[in-house]
C-alpha positions as CSV (number, residue, x, y, z in Angstrom):
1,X,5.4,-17.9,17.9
2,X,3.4,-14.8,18.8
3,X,1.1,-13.8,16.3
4,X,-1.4,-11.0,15.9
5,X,-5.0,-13.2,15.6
6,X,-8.4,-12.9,15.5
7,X,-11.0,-15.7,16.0
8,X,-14.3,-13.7,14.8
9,X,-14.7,-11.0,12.5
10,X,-16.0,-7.4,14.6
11,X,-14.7,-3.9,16.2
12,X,-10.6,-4.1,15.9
13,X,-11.1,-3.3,19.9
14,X,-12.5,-6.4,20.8
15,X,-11.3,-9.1,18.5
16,X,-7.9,-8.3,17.5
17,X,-5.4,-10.4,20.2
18,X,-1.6,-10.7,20.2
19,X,-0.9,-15.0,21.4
20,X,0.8,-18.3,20.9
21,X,0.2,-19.5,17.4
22,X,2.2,-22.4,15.1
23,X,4.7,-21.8,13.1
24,X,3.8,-21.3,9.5
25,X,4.4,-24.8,7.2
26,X,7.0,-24.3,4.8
27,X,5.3,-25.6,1.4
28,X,7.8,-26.3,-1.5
29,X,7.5,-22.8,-3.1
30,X,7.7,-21.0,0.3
31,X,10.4,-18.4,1.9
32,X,9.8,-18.6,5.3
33,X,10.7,-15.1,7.0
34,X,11.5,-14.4,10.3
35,X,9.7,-10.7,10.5
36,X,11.5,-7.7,12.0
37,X,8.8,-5.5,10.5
38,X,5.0,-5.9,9.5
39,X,3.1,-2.2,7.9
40,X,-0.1,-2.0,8.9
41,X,-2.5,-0.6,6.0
42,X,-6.7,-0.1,5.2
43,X,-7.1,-3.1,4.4
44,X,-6.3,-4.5,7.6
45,X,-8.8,-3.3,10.0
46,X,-11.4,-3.8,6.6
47,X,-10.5,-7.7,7.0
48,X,-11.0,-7.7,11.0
49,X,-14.3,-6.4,10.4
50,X,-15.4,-9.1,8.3
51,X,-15.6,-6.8,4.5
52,X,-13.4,-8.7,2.8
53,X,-14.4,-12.3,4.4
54,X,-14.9,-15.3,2.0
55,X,-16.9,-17.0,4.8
56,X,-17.1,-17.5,8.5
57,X,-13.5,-18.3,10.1
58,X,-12.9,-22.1,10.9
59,X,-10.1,-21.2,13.2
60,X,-8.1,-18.6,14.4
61,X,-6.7,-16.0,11.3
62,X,-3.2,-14.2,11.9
63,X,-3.5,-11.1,10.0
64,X,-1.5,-8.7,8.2
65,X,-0.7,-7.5,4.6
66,X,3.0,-6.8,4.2
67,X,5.9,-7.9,5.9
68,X,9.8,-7.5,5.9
69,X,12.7,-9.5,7.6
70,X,15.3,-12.3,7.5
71,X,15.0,-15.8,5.4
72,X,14.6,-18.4,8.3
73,X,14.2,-21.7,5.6
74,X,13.0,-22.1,2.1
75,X,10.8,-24.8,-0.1
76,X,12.4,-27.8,-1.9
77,X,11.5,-25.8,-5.1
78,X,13.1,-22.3,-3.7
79,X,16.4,-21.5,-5.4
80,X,16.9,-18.2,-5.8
81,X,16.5,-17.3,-1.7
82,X,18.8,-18.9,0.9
83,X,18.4,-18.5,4.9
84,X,19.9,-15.3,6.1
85,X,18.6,-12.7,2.6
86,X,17.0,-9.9,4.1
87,X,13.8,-9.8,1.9
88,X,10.3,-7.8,1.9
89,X,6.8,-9.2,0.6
90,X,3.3,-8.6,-0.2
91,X,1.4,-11.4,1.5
92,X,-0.8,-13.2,-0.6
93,X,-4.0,-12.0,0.6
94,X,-6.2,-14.8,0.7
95,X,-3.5,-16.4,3.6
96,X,-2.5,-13.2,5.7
97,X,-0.2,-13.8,8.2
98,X,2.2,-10.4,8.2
99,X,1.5,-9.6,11.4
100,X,3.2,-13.1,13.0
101,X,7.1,-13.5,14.4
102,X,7.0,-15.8,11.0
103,X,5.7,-15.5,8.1
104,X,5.3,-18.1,5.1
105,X,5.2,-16.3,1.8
106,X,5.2,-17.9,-2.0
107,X,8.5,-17.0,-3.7
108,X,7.3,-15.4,-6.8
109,X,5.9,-12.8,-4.0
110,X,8.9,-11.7,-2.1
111,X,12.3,-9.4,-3.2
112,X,15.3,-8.8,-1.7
113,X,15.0,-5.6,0.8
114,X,16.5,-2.8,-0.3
115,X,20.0,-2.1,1.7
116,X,19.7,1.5,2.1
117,X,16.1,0.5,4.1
118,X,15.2,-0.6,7.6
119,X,13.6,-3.7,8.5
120,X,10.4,-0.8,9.1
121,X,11.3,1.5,5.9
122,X,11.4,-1.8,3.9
123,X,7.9,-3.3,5.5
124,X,6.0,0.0,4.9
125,X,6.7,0.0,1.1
126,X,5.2,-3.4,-0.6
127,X,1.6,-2.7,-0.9
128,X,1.8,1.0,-1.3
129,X,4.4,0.6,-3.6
130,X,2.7,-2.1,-5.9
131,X,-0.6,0.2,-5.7
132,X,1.2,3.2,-7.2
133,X,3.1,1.2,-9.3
134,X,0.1,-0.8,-10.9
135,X,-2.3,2.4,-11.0
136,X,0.2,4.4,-12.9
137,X,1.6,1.9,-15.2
138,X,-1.1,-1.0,-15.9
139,X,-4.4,1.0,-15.1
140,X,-3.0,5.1,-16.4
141,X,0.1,4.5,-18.5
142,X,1.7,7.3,-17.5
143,X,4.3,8.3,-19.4
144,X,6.6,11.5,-20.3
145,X,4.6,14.1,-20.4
146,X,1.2,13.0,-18.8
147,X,-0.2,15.3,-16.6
148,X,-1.5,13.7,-13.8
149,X,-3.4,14.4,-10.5
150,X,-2.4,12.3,-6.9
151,X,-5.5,12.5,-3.9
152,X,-3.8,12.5,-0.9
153,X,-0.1,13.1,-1.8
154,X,1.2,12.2,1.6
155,X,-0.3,9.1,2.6
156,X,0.7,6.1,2.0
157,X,0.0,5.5,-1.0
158,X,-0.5,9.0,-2.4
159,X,3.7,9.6,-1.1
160,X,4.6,6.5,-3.2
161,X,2.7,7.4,-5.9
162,X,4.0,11.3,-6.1
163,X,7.5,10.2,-6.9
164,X,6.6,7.0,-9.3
165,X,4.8,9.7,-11.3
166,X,8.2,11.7,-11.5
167,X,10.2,9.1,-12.1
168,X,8.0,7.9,-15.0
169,X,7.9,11.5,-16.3
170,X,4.8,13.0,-15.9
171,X,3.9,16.7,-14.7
172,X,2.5,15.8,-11.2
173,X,-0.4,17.9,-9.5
174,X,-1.1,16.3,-5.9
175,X,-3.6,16.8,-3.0
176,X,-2.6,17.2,0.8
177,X,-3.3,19.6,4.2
178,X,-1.5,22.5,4.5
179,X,0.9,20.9,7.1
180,X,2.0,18.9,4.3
181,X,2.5,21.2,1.5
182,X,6.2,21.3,1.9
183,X,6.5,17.4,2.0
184,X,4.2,17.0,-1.3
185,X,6.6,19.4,-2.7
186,X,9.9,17.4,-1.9
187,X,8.7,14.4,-2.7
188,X,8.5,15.7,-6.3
189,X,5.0,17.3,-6.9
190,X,5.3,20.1,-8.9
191,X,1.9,21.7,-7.5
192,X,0.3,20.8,-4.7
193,X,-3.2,22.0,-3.7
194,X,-4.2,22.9,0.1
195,X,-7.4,20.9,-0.4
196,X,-8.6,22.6,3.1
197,X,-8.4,26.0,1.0
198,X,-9.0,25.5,-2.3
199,X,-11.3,23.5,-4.1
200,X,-8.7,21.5,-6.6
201,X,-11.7,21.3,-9.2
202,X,-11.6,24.9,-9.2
203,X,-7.9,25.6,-9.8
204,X,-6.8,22.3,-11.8
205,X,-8.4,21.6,-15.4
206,X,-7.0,19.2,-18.3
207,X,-5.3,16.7,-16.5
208,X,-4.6,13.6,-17.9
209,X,-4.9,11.1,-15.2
210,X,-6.3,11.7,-11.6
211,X,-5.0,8.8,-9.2
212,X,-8.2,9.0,-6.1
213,X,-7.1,7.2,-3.2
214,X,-9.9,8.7,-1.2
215,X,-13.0,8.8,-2.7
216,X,-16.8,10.1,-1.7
217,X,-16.9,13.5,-3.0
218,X,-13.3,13.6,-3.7
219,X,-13.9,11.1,-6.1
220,X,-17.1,13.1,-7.8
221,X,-15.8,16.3,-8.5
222,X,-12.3,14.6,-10.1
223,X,-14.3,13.7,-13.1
224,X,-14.0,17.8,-13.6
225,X,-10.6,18.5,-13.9
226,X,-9.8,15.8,-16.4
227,X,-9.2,16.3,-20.3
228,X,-12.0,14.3,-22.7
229,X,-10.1,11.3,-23.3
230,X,-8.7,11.1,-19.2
231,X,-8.3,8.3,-17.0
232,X,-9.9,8.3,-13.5
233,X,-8.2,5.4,-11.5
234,X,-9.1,4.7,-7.9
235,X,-8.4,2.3,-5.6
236,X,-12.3,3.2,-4.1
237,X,-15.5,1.8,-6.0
238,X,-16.4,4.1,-8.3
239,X,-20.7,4.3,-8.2
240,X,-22.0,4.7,-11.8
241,X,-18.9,4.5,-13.2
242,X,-20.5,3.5,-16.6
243,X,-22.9,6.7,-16.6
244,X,-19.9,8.9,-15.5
245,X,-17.9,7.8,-17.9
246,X,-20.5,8.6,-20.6
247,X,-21.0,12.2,-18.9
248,X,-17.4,13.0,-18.9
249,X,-16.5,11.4,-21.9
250,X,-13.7,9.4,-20.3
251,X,-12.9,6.1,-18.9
252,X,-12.7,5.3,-14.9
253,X,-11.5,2.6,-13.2
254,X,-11.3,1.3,-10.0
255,X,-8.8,-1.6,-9.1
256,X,-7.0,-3.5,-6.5
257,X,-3.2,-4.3,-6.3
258,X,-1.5,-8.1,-6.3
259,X,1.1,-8.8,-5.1
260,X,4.0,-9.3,-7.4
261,X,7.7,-10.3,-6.7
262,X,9.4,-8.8,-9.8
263,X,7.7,-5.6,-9.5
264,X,8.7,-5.0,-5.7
265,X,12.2,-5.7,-6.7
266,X,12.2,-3.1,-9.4
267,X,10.9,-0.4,-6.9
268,X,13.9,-1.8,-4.4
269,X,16.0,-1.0,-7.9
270,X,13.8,3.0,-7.4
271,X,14.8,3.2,-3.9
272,X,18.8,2.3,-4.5
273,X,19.5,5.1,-7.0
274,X,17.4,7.4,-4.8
275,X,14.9,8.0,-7.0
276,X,11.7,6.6,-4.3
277,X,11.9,6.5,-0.7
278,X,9.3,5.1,1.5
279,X,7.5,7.8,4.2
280,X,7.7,6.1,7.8
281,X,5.2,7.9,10.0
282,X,4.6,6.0,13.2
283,X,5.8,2.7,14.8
284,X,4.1,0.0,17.2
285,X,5.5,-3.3,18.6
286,X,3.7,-6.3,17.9
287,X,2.1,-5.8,21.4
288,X,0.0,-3.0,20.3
289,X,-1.1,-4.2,17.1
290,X,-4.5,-3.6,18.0
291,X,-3.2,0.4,18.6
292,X,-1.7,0.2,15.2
293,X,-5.0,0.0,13.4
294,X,-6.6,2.0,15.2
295,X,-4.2,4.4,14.2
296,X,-4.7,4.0,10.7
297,X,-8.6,3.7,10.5
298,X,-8.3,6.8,12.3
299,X,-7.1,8.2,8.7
300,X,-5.4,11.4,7.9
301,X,-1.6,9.7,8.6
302,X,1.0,11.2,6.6
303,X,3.2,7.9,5.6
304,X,2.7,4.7,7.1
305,X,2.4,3.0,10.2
306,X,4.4,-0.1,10.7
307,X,4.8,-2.6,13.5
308,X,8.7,-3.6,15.0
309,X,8.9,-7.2,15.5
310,X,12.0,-7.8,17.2
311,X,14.5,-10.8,16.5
C-alpha cells in the first residue's frame, strides 16, 4: 500500500516520503479501514520533528492522526463493525498510521461517519472534535449559562469548539482576523473580537471559561478577562501555571485529547441534526502529504486541511 512514512525524525521537507509499505495486521480488536480521507493537524509535523518521540525509530513510521473511510475487514472480537460501514477514527497515537491507503484502528476508537459528511468533511472532524469536546465538557464544564471565551474561533479546533459551546448553552465570546469575523459569527459566536484591532483583554471581562488554543501571549493576558473562580483551559503548556493560578485566583489547565469512540459518535449524532458541522479549508492527495503539513505549520488556516486518498 502507499503510505506516508518517515524513517528519521527532522525538517517535514526532508524526511517526510510517500512509498510501498505493508499492509497493517488486523489484531482481534481491529477495524481495518480502507482510507478515502486522512486530516492533517499540529501534531503531525510536531511528531516528524521528533517532539513527541518515545525513542529513536527502529523502522520506518507511517504517520498521521485521524482518518476516515470504508471497513475493509475486522478482528475475531469485532462485532459491532462489518466490511463496507463507512466509519471515522482518532488513531491511537502511540501507532499512527492515518496517513496510509489502510489503516488498522482499535474498535473502541472508531464511529460510524456521519452520512450528511464526505469521506474529507468526516476525516477533518475526529481530533478537533474530541479536543473541543473534552476541553469544554471534562476540563470547563460548560453548561447553560457559562460565559466562555474561544482563541482562534476559526481554526480547527477553535470552529469546533464555537458551536460545542452553543450547543451546550453557554454565551460564547471568540477570537479570529477580521476576514473571519463573519464566519465566527455563523458558526454561533455571539461576539467575536478582531484580535488584529482590539486587544480582547481590553474589551472582554468576567468570563467564565477561556478555551486558548494558541498560547504565548495569548495565553498571558487570558488570565485577565476571567471571573475569580474561572477556568483557563489550553491545549498549550501553560508556564507557572501554579503561581498564575495563585495571582488570578483561578484554576488553569492544560490538556491533551484521547481518542474516544463513543464520544466521536455523539458529535456524528451533533452533525445529523445540524447542530456542528466540520470547516473544510484545503485539500491534498496523498502525494503531497509533505505540502499538506507544510500547509498547516504554516498556521493561520481557517478550518482544516485534509488529504484525499482515493479508492
Amino acid at each position: 500500500m502507499k503510505a506516508a512514512v518517515i524513517s528519521q525524525y527532522g525538517q517535514v521537507g526532508d524526511v517526510v516520503t510517500v512509498t510501498e509499505a505493508p499492509r497493517p495486521v488486523v489484531g482481534p480488536r481491529d477495524v481495518l479501514i480502507e482510507a478515502r480521507a486522512a486530516g492533517v493537524n499540529p501534531v503531525d509535523h510536531l511528531i516528524v520533528k521528533g517532539f513527541l518521540r518515545a525513542g529513536e525509530l527502529a523502522q520506518p513510521l507511517v504517520i498521521g492522526s485521524e482518518v476516515a473511510g470504508v471497513v475493509a475487514a475486522v478482528g475475531a472480537e469485532v462485532t459491532d463493525f462489518a466490511v463496507g460501514d463507512e466509519v471515522f477514527a482518532r488513531v491511537d497515537p502511540r501507532v499512527g498510521g492515518a496517513f496510509a491507503e489502510y489503516v488498522a484502528v482499535d474498535r473502541s476508537l472508531v464511529a460510524a461517519k456521519p452520512e450528511s459528511l464526505s469521506f474529507a468533511e468526516a476525516a477533518s472532524l475526529p481530533l478537533v472534535g474530541l479536543t473541543a469536546w473534552q476541553a469544554l465538557t471534562e476540563q470547563a464544564q460548560v453548561g447553560p449559562g457559562t460565559r466562555v471565551l474561544i482563541h482562534g474561533g476559526a481554526g480547527g479546533v477553535g470552529s469546533v469548539a464555537v458551536q460545542l459551546a452553543k450547543h451546550l448553552g453557554a454565551e460564547v465570546v471568540a477570537t479570529a482576523s477580521a476576514d473571519s469575523v463573519e464566519l465566527v459569527r455563523e458558526l454561533g459566536a455571539d461576539r467575536v473580537v478582531d484580535y488584529r484591532a482590539e486587544q480582547f483583554d481590553e474589551v472582554v471581562s468576567g468570563v467564565d471559561v477561556v478555551f486558548d488554543t494558541v498560547g504565548g501571549p495569548t495565553q498571558d493576558r487570558s488570565f485577565r478577562v476571567l471571573k475569580p473562580g474561572g477556568t483557563l483551559v489550553s491545549i498549550v503548556p501553560i508556564a507557572d501555571a501554579e503561581a498564575k493560578k495563585a495571582q488570578w485566583n483561578v484554576d488553569a489547565r492544560s490538556f491533551m485529547m484521547r481518542p474516544h469512540g463513543e464520544q466521536l459518535a455523539r458529535l456524528a449524532a451533533l452533525v445529523a441534526t445540524g447542530e456542528l458541522r466540520p470547516l473544510l479549508e484545503t485539500t491534498y492527495p496523498l502525494a503531497g502529504t509533505a505540502e499538506a503539513l507544510q500547509k498547516v505549520e504554516r498556521g493561520g488556516a481557517r478550518g482544516k486541511t485534509v488529504l484525499t486518498i482515493p479508492a
